[in-house]
N, C-alpha and C positions, 0 to 999 in steps of 0.2 A: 588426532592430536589437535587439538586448541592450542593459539593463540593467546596469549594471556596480551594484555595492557602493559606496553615495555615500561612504564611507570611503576608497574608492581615490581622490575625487578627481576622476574620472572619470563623467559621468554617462550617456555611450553610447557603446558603438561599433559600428563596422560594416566589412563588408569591404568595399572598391571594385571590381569587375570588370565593366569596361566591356564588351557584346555587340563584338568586333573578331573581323577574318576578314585572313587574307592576311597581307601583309608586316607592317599596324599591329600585329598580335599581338607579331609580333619587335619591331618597335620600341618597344612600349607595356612588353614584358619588358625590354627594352637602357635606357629612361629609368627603371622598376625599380632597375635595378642600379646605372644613376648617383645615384638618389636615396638610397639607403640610404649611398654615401658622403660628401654633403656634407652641411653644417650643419642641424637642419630649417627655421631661417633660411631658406638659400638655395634652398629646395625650389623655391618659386613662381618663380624667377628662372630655374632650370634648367627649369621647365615651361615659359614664355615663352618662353625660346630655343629651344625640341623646336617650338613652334608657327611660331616664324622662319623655323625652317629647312624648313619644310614649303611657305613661301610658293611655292614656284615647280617644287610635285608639280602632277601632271595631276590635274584634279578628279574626282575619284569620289564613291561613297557611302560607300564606305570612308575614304577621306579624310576627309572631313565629319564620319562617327563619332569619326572618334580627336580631330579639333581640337575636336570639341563635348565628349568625355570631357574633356581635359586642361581646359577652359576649364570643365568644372564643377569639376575641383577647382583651380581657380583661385577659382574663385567660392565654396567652400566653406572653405577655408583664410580667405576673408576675412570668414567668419563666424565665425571661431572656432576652426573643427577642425583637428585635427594630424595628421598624417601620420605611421603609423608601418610600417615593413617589415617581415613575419616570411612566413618561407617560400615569399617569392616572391609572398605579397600584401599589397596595398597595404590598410591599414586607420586607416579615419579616427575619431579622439578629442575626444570632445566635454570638454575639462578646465574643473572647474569649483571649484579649490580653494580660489581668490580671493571665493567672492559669498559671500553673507550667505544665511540660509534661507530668505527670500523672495524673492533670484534665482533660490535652486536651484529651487525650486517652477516658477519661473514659466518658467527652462530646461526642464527636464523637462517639464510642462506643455504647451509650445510644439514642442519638438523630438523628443521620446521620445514622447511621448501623443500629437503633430500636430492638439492642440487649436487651434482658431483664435483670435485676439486676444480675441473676446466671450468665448469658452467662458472663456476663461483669467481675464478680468474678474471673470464671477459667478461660479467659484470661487472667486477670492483676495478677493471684495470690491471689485472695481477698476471703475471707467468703461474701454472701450475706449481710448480715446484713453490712456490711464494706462498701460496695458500697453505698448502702441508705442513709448510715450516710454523704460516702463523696458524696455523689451527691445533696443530702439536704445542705451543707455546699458550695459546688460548688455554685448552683443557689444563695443562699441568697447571696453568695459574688458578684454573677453578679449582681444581682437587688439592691445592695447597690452600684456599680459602674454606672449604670441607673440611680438610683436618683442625684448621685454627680453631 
C-alpha cells in the first residue's frame, strides 16, 4: 500500500488483484470493463449482480475465489474505499477530504500503519473504546460522503 500525499485527499491506495485461474480471470476482466462504465455509485450493485448470477455455477475452488474476491470488495467499498479503473486494474482509494486532523491521524493510524485500536489510543491519547467509537463514526461519515 502507498502513501498518497494527504494534499491529494487521498490517504492510501492499493491495487486489487485477486489470485483467479480459468474462466473467473475472463470474468473478473469482463466486470472490469463493466465497472469503469457505470457510476462508482453503482459499482457495488453491478458486483452483486456478477455474484447472482453465479448462483447456479458448479461449485469449485475457483468459484469460491472469485465470489470471496467480489464480496471483499463489497465489504471494502463499505468501509469507505473507491473503486477506481486505470489500465485494467482495479485500485481501491482510501479518500479522506471530509475529516478533521484527528480523523486523518486516526485513518492512517488504523489502515496505512494496521495499528490496532490500543496502539492507535496511546498514540493519540485515546481509551480504546474512544477509538472504535471514533473510527465507527469516521467510516459511516465516509460512506455517507460515497453515496452523496
Amino acid at each position: 500500500m502507498e502513501n498518497a500525499n494527504r494534499d491529494d485527499q487521498i490517504v492510501a491506495s492499493e491495487v486489487f488483484a485477486p489470485s483467479l485461474s480459468g474462466e473467473y480471470i475472463n470474468r473478473y476482466n469482463a466486470l472490469l470493463d463493466k465497472l469503469i462504465c457505470v457510476l462508482p455509485a453503482n459499482r457495488v450493485s453491478i458486483i452483486k449482480k456478477e455474484i447472482s448470477l453465479l448462483s447456479n455455477a458448479e461449485d469449485s475452488l475457483d468459484l469460491l475465489k472469485y465470489i470471496a474476491a467480489l464480496n471483499v470488495l463489497i465489504d471494502l467499498s463499505q468501509q469507505g474505499w473507491t473503486f477506481d479503473i486505470n489500465d485494467n486494474k482495479l485500485v481501491l482509494k482510501m479518500e479522506i477530504d471530509k475529516l478533521s486532523d484527528e480523523e486523518k491521524n486516526l485513518i492512517i493510524a488504523r489502515y496505512y500503519e494496521n495499528m490496532s485500536q490500543k496502539e492507535v489510543g496511546d498514540n493519540l491519547g485515546m481509551y480504546q473504546v474512544e477509538v472504535s467509537r471514533q473510527e465507527k463514526k469516521i467510516l459511516k461519515k465516509l460512506r455517507d460522503n460515497i453515496a452523496a
